[in-house]
C-alpha positions in Angstrom: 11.6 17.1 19.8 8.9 15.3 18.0 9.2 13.1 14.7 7.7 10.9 12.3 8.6 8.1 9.8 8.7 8.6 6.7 9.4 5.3 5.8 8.4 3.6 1.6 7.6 0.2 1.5 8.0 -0.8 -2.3 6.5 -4.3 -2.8 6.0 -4.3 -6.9 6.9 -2.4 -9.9 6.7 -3.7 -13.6 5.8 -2.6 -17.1 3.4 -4.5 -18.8 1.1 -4.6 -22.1 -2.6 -4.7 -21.6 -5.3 -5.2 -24.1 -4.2 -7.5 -26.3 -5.1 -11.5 -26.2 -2.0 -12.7 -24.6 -1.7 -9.5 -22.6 -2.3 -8.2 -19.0 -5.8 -8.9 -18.1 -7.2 -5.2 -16.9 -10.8 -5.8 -17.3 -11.7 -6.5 -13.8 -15.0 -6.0 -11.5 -13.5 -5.3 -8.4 -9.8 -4.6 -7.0 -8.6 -3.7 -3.5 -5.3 -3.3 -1.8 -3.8 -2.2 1.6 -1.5 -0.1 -0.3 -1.2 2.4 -2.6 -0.9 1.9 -6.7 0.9 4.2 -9.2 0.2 3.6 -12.6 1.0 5.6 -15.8 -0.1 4.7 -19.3 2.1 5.2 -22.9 -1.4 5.6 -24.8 -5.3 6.1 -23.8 -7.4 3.4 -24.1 -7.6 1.5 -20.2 -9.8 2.8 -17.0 -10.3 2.7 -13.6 -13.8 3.8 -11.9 -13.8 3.6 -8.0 -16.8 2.3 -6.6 -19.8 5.0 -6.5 -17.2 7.6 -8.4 -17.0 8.3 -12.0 -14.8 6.5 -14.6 -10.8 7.7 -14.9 -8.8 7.1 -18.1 -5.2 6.4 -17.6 -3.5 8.7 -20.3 0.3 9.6 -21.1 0.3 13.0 -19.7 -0.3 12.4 -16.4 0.2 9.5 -13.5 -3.3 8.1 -11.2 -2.5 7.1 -7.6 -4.5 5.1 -5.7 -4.9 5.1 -1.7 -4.7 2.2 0.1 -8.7 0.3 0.4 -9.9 1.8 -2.9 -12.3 -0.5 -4.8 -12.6 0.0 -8.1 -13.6 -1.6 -11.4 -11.1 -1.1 -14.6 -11.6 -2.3 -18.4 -9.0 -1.5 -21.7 -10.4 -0.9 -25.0 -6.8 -0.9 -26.6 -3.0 -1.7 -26.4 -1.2 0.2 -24.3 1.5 -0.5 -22.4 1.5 0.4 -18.4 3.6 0.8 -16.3 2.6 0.5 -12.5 4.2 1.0 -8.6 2.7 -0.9 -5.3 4.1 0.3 -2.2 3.3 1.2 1.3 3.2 4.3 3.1 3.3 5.9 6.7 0.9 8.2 8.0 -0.8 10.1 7.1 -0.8 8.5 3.6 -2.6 5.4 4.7 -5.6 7.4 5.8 -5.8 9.3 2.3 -9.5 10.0 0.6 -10.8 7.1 -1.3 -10.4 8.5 -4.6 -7.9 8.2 -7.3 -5.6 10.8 -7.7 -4.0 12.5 -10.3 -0.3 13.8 -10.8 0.3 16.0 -13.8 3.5 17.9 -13.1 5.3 17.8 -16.5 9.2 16.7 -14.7 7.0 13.8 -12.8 5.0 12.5 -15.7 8.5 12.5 -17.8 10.3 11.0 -14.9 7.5 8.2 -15.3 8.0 7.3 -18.9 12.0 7.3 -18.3 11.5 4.9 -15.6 8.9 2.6 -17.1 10.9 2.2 -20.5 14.1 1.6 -18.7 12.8 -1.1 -17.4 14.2 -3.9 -17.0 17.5 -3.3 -18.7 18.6 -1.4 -15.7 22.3 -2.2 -14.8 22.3 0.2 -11.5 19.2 -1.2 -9.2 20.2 1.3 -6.6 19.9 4.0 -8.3 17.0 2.6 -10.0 15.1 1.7 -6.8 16.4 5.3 -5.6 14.4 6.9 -8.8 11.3 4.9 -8.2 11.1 6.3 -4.6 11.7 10.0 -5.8 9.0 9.2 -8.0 6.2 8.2 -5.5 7.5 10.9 -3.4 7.6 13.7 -6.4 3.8 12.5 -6.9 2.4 12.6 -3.3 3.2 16.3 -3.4 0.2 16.6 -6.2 -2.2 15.1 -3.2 -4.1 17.9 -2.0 -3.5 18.8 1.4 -7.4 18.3 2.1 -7.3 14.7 1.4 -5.1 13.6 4.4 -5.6 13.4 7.7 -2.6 15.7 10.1 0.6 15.0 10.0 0.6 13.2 14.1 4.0 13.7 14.9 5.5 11.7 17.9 7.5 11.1 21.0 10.5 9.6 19.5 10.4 7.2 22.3 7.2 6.2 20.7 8.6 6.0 17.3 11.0 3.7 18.4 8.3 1.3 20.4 6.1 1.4 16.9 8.9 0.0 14.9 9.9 -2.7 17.5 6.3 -3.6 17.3 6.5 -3.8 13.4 9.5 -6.1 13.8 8.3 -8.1 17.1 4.6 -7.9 17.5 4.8 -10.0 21.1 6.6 -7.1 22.3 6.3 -7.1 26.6 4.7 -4.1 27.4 7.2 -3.9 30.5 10.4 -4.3 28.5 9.2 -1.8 25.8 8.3 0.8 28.8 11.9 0.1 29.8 13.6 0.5 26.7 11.3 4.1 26.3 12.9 4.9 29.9 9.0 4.9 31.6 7.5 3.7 33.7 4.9 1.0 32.5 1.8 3.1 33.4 3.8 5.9 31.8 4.7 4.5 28.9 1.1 3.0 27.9 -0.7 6.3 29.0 1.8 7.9 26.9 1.5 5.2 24.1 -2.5 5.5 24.0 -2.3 9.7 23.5 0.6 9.9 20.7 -1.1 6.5 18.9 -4.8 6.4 19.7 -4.7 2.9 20.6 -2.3 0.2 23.2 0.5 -1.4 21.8 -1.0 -4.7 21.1 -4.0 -2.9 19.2 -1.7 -1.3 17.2 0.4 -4.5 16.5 -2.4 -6.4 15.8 -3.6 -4.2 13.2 -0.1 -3.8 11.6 -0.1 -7.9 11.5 -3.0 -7.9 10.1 -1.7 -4.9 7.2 1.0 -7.2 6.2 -1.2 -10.4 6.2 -3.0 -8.4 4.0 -0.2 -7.3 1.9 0.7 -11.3 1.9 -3.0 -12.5 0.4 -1.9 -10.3 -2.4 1.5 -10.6 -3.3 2.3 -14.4 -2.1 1.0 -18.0 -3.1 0.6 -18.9 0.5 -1.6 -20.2 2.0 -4.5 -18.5 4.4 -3.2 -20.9 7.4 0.3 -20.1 6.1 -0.1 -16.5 6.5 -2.7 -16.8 9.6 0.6 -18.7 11.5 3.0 -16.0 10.2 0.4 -13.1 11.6 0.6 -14.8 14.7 -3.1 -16.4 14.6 -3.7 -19.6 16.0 -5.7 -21.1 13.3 -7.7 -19.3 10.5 -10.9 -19.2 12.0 -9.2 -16.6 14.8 -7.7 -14.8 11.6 -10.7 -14.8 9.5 -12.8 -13.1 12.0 -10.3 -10.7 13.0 -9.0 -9.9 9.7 -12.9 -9.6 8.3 -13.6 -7.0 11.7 -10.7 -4.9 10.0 -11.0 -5.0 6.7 -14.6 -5.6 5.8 -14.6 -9.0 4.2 -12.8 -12.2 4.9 -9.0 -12.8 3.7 -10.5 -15.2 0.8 -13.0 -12.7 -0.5 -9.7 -10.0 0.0 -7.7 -12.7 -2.1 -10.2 -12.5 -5.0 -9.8 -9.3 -5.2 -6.6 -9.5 -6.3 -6.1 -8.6 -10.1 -4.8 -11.2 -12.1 -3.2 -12.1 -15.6 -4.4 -14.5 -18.2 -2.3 -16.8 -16.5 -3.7 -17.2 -13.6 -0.9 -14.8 -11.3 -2.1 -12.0 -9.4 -0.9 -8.5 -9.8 
């Protein structure tokens, strides 16, 4: 029987003022992140507008998600106070249209509000962290069908050769044909089919996803996180990281949005 993961990856969640002097700064000219972005608003006022798409305003009766490589542009023209989820998703949620998207359902929105103003008073974080991924879950539904790629489902002998790849990215082809119960041959013909690409392709790229996540949400360095990818010096990692994303990991950095203060978000 075939499966897939269905694995959430939550790396950030807070609830923050924007607009004000000493507030969140939201008026930014370009953002971009290898994950996706929940936000929902207590009051109009702040906007997002995706590159070559029309301007969005985050309002209190409805949630905006954002797929993973979106660019976008966003400005406030009041105080409001947001509230906003960054977390990673499987397939085929990683493949998602590059558009924002919106989540209305009246039980979800509500759900939103609860969780953003109980924040960070929260005595339970399990059930807390539980709620938050019910949450991203409950809005997903709202993503039309139309904006994702199939669902791939796979060998789970394949499944389980991803996730040691996740985990151990120098993975020997021969010992991960062996622990599938293959043959090599077998195992990388069978590999190539269910994942489009050999095992090292695909770990490279997932190194290269949370090297990514990294420039974001660390203070690293970009030979710090080019050792901990598995790169033997930057220039290696620039170049591969640029062929994959577009731009180089410094110009990905910048695209970081960040607070009066100077930390990124």
């Amino acid at each position: 029987m075939k499966t897939f993961p269905l694995d959430t990856i939550l790396h950030e969640y807070n609830f923050v003022p924007l607009g004000g002097p000493a507030y969140w700064n939201w008026n930014q000219h370009r953002v971009r992140g290898e994950y996706w972005r929940l936000y929902w608003n207590d009051a109009p006022g702040a906007f997002i507008r995706p590159e070559g798409g029309a301007e969005t305003e985050l309002l209190p009766d409805r949630l905006i998600l954002l797929p993973p490589g979106l660019v976008y542009a966003s400005r406030c023209t009041a105080e409001v106070h947001h509230f906003f989820l960054h977390f990673t998703m499987p397939e085929p949620y990683r493949e998602a249209e590059q558009r924002p998207f919106p989540a209305t359902d009246p039980e979800t929105v509500a759900a939103a509000a609860r969780l953003a103003h109980s924040f960070p008073g929260t005595d339970n974080l399990r059930r807390y962290a539980a709620r938050l991924n019910l949450l991203i879950w409950s809005a997903l539904l709202e993503v039309p069908d139309q904006a994702l790629p199939p669902l791939r489902q796979y060998d789970p002998r394949i499944v389980r050769a991803m996730e040691r790849l996740r985990t151990d990215p120098d993975a020997d082809n021969s010992r991960l044909a062996r622990d599938a119960g293959l043959s090599r041959n077998s195992f990388l013909r069978l590999f190539r089919t269910e994942v489009g690409a050999p095992p090292q392709q695909f770990a490279r790229r997932e190194r290269l996803l949370q090297a990514a996540r990294q420039l974001h949400f660390s203070e690293s360095s970009i030979e710090e996180i080019a050792q901990q990818a598995g790169f033997c010096d930057r220039y290696h990692f620039s170049r591969a990281f640029r062929k994959e994303f577009n731009c180089g990991p410094a110009t990905y950095r910048k695209l970081a949005i960040r607070r009066h203060d100077g930390s990124r978000r």
